[in-house]
N, C-alpha and C positions, 0 to 999 in steps of 0.2 A: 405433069409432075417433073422437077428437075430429075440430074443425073444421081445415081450415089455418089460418090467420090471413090475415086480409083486410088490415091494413094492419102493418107491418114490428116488429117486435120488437123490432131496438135503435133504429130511428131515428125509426116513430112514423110515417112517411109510409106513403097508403093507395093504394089498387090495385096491388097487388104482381102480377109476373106468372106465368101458370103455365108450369112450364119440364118438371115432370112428373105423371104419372098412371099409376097402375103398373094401373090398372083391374083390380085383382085381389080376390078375395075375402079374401084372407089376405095377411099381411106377418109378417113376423122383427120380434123384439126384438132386442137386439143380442147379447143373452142365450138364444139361439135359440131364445127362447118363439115359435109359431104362434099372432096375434091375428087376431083378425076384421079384415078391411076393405082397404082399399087404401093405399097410402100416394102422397101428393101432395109435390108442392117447388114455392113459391112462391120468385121474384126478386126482390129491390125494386133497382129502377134508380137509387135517389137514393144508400144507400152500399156494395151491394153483397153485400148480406147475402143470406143461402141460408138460409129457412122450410119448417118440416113441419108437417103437424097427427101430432100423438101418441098416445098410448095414451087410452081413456077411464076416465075415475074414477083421475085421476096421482097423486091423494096417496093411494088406498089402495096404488094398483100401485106405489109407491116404499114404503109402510110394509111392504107383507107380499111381494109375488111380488116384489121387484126381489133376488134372494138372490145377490150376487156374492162368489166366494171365499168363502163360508163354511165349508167344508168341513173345511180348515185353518189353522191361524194363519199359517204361512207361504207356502201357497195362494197362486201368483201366476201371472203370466202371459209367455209367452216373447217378450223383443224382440229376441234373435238367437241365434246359434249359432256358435261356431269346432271343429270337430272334436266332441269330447264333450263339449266345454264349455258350458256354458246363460248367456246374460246375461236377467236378467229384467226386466221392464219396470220396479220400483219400482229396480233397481240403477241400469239408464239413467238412469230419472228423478235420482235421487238424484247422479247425475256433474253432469247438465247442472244443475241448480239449485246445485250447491256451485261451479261455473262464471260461474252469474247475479248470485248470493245472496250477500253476504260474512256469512256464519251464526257465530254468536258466541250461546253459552249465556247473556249478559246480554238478548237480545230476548223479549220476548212476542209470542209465534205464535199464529194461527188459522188449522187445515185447515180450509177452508169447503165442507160436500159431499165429507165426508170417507171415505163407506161406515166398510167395518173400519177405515179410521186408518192400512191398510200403509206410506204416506209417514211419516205423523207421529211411527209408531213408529220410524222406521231414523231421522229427524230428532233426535227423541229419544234415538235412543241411542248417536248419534255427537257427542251436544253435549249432556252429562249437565246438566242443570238450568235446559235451556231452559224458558220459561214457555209449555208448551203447551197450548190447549185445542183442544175436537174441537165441530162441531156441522153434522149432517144433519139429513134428515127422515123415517129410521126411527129405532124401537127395538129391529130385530134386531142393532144392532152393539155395544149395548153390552156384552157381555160382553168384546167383546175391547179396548172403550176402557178398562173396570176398570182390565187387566191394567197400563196405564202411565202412567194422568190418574184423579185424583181429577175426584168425582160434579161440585164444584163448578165445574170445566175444563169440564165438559158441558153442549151443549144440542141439545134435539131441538124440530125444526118455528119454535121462536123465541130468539130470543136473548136474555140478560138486560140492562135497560136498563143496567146500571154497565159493561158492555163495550162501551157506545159510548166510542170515543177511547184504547180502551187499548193497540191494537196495535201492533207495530212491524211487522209483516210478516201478510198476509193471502195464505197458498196455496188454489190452489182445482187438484184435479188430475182430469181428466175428469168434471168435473161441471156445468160452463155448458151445454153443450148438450142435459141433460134439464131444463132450466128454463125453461118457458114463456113467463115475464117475466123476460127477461135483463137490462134495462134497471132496473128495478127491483132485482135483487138486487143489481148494482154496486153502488147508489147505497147498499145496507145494507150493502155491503163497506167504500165513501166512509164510514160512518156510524161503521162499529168501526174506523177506523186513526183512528192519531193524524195528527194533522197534517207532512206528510212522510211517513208510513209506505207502505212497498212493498206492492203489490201482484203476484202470479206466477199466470199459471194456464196451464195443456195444457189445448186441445183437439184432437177433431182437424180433422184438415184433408183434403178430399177429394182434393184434387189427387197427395195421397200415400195415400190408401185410399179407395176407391172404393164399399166398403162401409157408410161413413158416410153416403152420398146417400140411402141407400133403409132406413138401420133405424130402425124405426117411434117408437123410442121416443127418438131424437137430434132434438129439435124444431129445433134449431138448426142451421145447418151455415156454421159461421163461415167466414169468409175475413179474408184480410189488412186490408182496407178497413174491414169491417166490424167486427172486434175494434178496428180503430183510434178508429174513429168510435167506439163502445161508452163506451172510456177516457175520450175527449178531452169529451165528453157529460158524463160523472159528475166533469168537475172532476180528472183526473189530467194529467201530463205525462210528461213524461222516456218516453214511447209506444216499445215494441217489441216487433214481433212477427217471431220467428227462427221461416223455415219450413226453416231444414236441419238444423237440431241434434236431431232428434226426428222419424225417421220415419211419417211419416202421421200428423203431429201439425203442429200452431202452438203456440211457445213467447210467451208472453203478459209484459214486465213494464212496470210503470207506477207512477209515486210521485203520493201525493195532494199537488196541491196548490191546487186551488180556482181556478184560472184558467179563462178563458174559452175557447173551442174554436175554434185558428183554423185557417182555412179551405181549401185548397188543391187543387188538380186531380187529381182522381182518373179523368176519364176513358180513359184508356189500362188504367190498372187491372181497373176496371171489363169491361171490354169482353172483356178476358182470361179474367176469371171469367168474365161470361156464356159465350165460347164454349167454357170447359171445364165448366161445367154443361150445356149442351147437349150436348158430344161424352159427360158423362157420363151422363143423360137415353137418348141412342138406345143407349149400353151396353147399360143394364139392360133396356131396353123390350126388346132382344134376345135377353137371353141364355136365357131359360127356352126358345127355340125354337134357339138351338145347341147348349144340353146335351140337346136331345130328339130333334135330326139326329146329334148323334155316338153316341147311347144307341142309335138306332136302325141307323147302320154295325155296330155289335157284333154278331158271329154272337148266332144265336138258344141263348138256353139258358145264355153264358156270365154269369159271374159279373163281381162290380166290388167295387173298394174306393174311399174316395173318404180322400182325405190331408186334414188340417184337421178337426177336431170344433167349432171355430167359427163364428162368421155366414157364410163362403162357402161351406165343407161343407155346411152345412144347408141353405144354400139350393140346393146343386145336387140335395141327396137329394129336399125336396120340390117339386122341380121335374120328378126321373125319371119318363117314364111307368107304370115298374116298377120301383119302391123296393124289391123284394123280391128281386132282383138284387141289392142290395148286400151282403157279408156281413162287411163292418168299416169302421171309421173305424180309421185310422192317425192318431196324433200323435205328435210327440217330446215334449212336455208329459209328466212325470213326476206329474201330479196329474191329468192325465183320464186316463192309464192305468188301464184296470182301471174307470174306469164304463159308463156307456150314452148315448146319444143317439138316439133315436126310435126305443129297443129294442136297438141293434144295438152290439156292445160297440167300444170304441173300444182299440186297442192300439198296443203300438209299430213304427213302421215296418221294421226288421226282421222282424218277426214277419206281415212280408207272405204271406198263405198261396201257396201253388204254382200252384195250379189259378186264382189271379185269371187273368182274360186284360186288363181294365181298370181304369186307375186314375185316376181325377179328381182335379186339382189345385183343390182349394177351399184355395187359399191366395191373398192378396194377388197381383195380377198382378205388382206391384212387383217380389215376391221370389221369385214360384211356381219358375219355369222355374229359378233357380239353387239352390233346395232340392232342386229334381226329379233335379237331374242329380247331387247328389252322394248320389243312393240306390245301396245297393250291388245295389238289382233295378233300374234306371235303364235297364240294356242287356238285361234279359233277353227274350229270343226268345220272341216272338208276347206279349210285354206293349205294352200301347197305353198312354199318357200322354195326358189328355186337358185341355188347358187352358179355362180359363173365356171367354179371347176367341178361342178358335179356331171357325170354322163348321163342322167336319168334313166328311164330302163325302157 
């Protein structure tokens, strides 16, 4: 595992303080890869910003193992549910920025840290002849950048110098917080807008997922403050960061324009953060010792499913003292239907077998307990529902 960072990331002030230490041998990617090492969170008290140390050797583990959605072109990932209905997160996405964005097929766009491009492509084909280009730092996605941006819309690891200045809008959608030097990529975001041009980016936000504090490979863990300070630094104004529009995210937009960064009272702010870094800090430090007191309530012998094939699932499987007791992961995700995670097939919630006597919510606390309850095994006799912040007895 790399180092944490000694002094702040986006502000550049040193002795940041330690708020966590998961003292473990292993930690989650957020792509429930198991890496070596522990995972840390640094505080910096001057704007608020929330530091990790990350994966070791980032640019290979972003060129080859970082493999998100690749599976399908339309491979995505679920931000709700109404009955049978599925809303998916690039759909979300795609409401709240045609909300933010007044989007017009006469703009030159860049998705910056863009993976497969799932934005840029629904961008693109709701606004036929927008000037779109794509650029991350693999070369497994191009295949699926072919399919809608010519080569020369493309760049991987660097940019071409004739796209400084040529943008009208720069998106960036879950991708600041696997970049080590966040301060610096701004300023190459500052670099390819035009003068005036927008800037938009998601990330997330812990205060709405609690899961972002601890995966190894989110160095960053923004807050309000912080993304403000970030902008106001690289010469943007017109600053806003919307934490409601976008569950367990921060909505990000800012227009370049070269001003100076002024100064204002952020301590109440601040303070906030800190204590919900800390109430989120003794969370985690805990919870691998309530999923191992409720594992251990379970008669002996029965079996378990655990709901969620994402980072809270995983993390409660490799936490069980007997993983071998689980014998599925449930999702309502119609694309992890039908694979595997750590061997054990993941299916859909109906298809909950009979003989489970436990079931693990490795969902978001946010929204676990109201998924839970509208399962149609929800009430079934001698099933136990086991949540992530309960102690069990």
């Amino acid at each position: 595992m790399a180092e944490a960072p000694a002094c702040c990331p986006v502000c550049g002030t040193d002795g940041m303080r330690l708020i966590y230490d998961s003292a473990s041998t292993s930690s989650l990617s957020s792509l429930c890869q198991i890496l070596p090492g522990a995972k840390i969170v640094r505080y910096c008290e001057e704007c608020g910003h929330l530091a990790g140390n990350g994966v070791a050797d980032a640019e290979a583990f972003y060129e080859t193992d970082y493999r998100i959605l690749l599976d399908e072109e339309d491979e995505d990932q679920i931000y709700d549910t109404s009955g049978d209905r599925i809303v998916t997160r690039t759909d979300h996405q795609m409401a709240v920025l045609s909300d933010k964005i007044a989007l017009d097929p006469a703009l030159t766009v860049l998705d910056y840290g863009c993976a497969k491009a799932a934005m840029a492509r629904k961008i693109a084909a709701a606004y036929p002849g927008i000037g779109m280009h794509l650029f991350d730092v693999s070369h497994m996605y191009e295949p699926f950048w072919d399919r809608f941006v010519s080569k020369d819309r493309q760049a991987i690891h660097q940019t071409p110098e004739e796209w400084n200045g040529r943008f009208d809008l720069v998106t960036s959608f879950f991708a600041f917080e696997h970049i080590a030097e966040p301060a610096a990529a701004i300023a190459h975001v500052a670099q390819l807008l035009k003068p005036g041009g927008q800037f938009y980016m998601i990330v997330p936000d812990i205060s709405g997922n609690a899961a972002d504090f601890i995966v190894v490979d989110h160095v960053n863990h923004f807050t309000k403050t912080s993304a403000e300070r970030l902008m106001a630094d690289a010469g943007f104004d017109e600053i806003d960061v919307d934490q409601g529009c976008h569950r367990g995210a921060l909505v990000v937009f800012a227009r370049k324009s070269g001003s100076a960064r002024v100064e204002s009272d952020q301590t109440a702010a601040k303070e906030a953060i800190l204590a919900e870094a800390q109430r989120l800090a003794a969370f985690w430090s805990g919870a691998a010792d309530r999923i191992r007191t409720n594992e251990a309530a379970s008669p002996p012998g029965s079996k378990a499913a655990i709901y969620g094939s994402g980072f809270y699932g995983a993390f409660i499987h490799s936490n069980l003292e007997n993983p071998g007791s689980t014998v599925c992961f449930l999702d309502q995700s119609p694309w992890q239907q039908g694979k595997t995670l750590f061997g054990i097939a993941i299916i859909a919630p109906g298809d909950l077998p009979e003989d489970v006597g436990t079931v693990y919510a490795g969902l978001n606390p946010v929204i676990a307990r109201k998924v839970m309850q509208t399962q149609p095994w929800a009430g079934r006799q001698n099933l136990q529902i086991v949540y992530l912040e309960e102690s069990g007895q």
